[in-house]
C-alpha positions as CSV (number, residue, x, y, z in Angstrom):
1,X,118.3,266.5,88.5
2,X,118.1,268.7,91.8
3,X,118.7,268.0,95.3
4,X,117.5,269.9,98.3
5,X,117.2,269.4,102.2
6,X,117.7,271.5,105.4
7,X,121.1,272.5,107.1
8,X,122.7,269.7,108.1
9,X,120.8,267.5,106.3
10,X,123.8,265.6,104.1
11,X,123.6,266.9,100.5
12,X,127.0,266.5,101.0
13,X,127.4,263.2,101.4
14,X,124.5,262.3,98.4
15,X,126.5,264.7,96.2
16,X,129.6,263.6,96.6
17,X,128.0,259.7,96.1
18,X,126.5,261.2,92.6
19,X,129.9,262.6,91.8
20,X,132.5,259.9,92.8
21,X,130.5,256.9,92.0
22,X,127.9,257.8,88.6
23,X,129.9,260.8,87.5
24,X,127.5,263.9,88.0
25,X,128.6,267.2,87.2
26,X,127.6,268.8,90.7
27,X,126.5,272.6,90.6
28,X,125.5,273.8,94.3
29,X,123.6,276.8,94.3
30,X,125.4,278.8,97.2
31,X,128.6,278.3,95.0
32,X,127.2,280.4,92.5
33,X,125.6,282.5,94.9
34,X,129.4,282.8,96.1
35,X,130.7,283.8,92.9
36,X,128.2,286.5,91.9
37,X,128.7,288.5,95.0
38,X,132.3,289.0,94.3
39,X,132.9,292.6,93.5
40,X,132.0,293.3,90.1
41,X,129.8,290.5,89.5
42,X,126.0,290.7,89.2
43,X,124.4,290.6,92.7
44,X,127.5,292.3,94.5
45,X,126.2,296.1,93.7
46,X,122.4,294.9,94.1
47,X,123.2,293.6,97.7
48,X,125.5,296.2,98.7
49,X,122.9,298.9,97.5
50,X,120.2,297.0,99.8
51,X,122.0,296.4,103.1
52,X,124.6,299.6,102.7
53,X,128.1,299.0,103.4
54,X,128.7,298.1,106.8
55,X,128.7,294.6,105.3
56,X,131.8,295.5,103.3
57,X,135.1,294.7,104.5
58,X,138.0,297.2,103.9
59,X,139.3,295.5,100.5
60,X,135.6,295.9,99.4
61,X,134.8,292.4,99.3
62,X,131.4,291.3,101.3
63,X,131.8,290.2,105.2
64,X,129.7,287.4,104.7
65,X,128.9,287.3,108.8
66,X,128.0,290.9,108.9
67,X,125.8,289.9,105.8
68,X,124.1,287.4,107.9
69,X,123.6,289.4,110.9
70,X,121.9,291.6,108.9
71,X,119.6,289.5,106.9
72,X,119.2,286.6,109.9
73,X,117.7,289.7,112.1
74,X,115.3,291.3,109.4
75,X,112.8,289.0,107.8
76,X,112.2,291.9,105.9
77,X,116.1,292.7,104.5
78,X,116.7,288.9,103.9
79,X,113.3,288.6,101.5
80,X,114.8,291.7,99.1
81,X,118.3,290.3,99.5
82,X,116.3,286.7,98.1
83,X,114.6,289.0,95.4
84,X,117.3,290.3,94.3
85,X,119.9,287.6,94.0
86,X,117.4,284.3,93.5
87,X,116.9,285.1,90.0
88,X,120.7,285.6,89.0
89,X,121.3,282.5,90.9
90,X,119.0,280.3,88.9
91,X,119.8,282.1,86.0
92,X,123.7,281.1,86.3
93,X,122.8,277.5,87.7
94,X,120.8,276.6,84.9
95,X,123.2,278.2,82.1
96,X,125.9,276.1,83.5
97,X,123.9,272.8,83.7
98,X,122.7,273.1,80.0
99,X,126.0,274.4,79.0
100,X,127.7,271.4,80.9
101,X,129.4,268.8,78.2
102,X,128.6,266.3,80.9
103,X,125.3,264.0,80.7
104,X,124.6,263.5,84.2
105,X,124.5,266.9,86.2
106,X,122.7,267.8,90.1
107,X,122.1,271.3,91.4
108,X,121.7,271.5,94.7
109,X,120.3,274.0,96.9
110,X,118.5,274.4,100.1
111,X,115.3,276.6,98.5
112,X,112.6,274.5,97.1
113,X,111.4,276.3,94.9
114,X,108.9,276.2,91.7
115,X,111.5,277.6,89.5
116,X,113.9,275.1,90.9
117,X,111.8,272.0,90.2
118,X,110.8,273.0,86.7
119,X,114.1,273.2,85.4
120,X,114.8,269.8,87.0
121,X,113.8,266.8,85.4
122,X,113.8,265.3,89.0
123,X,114.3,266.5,92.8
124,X,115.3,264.3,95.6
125,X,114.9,265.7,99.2
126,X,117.7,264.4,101.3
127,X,115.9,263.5,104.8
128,X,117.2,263.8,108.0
129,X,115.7,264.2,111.7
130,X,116.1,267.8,113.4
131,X,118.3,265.9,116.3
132,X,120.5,264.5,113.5
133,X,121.1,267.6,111.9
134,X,121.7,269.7,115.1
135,X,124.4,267.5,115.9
136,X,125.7,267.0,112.7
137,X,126.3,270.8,112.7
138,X,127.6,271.2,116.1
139,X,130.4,268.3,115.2
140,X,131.1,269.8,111.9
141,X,130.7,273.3,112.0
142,X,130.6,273.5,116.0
143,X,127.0,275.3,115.7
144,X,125.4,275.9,119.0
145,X,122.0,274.5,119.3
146,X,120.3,277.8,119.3
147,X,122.1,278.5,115.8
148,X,120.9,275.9,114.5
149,X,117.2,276.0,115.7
150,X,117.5,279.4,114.0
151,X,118.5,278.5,110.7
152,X,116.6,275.3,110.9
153,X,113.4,277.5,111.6
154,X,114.4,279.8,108.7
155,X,114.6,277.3,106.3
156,X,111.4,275.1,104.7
157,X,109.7,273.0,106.8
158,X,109.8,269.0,105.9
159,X,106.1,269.2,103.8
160,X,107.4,272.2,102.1
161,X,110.8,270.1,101.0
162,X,108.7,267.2,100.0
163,X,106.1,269.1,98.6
164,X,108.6,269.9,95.8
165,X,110.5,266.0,95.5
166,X,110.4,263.4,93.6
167,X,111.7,261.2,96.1
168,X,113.5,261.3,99.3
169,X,116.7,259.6,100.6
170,X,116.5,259.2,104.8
171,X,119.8,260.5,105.2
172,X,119.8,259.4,109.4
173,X,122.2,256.3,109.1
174,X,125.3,254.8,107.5
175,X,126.9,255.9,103.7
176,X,125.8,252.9,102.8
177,X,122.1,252.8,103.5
178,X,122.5,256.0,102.0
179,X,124.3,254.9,99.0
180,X,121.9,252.2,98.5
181,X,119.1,254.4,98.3
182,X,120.8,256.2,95.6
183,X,121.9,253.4,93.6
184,X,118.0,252.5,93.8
185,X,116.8,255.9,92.8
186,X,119.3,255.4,89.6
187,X,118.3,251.8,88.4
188,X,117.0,252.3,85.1
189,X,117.7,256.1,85.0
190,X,121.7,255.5,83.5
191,X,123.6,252.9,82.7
192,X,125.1,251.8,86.2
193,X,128.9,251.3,85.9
């Protein structure tokens, strides 16, 4: 199964539902994403080759902020950095789900995408209003409003994110709307403990 949804939009909070209460093995995409820029893994040399290395910091590892700088203030840098290190991502994602001893596993990411939905059997979009989410991320992550516009703006737009879903949980009120929603997403799908 896949989940997707905007910043701030609580694929958190439906992931960690999935985990604690069904069991899922949870894979999130910009974990792997994490991993395979470490020096010496896969997309490190391919990113560091493409943005030069002013994003490096002195141990060698990759200044994520200065990467972002760089890629949030050239459209053109961020779609060869997403060339480059989409495919490996996937590629190590879905490895790990089929490799997973687990029966019930979610990836999440924050890309819709078509290679994304056809390696998922299902995709949820988790829903939430722009207002929700901008003040989600200035409580959590103390996001300024124009920071978040800006990734907001960046990211799909709500027809794109459904365009891609099987079904979508409204994330705007309580763990337990949101919970419910889950629980009936799941009737049928596994054996409810």
């Amino acid at each position: 199964m896949g989940i997707t949804g905007g910043v701030g939009s609580g694929k958190s909070r439906v992931l960690e539902i999935l985990k604690e209460e069904y069991g899922f093995r949870v894979i999130q995409a910009d974990q792997v994403a994490k991993k395979l820029m470490e020096p010496g893994q896969e997309s490190y040399r391919a990113v560091v080759d493409c943005l030069g290395p002013s994003i490096l910091n002195e141990d060698g590892t990759i200044n994520r902020p200065a990467m972002a700088g760089v890629i949030f203030g050239c459209p053109e840098k961020r779609s060869q950095v997403d060339r480059l290190t989409h495919p490996l991502v996937w590629k190590t994602a879905f490895r790990e789900a089929l490799d997973c001893p687990e029966p019930l596993v979610v990836i999440e990411a924050a890309v819709p995408s078509k290679e994304f939905r056809d390696n998922c059997r299902e995709m949820w979009y988790v829903y939430t209003s722009r207002e929700n989410r901008t003040a989600r991320l200035r409580e959590s992550r103390g996001y300024t409003k124009e920071k978040t516009e800006s990734i907001m703006d960046s990211q799909a737009s709500e027809s794109g994110f459904r365009a891609f879903s099987d079904a979508v949980i409204d994330n705007n009120g309580s763990v337990e709307e949101t919970g419910n929603q889950i629980r009936q997403l799941l009737k049928n799908k596994i054996r409810m403990q």
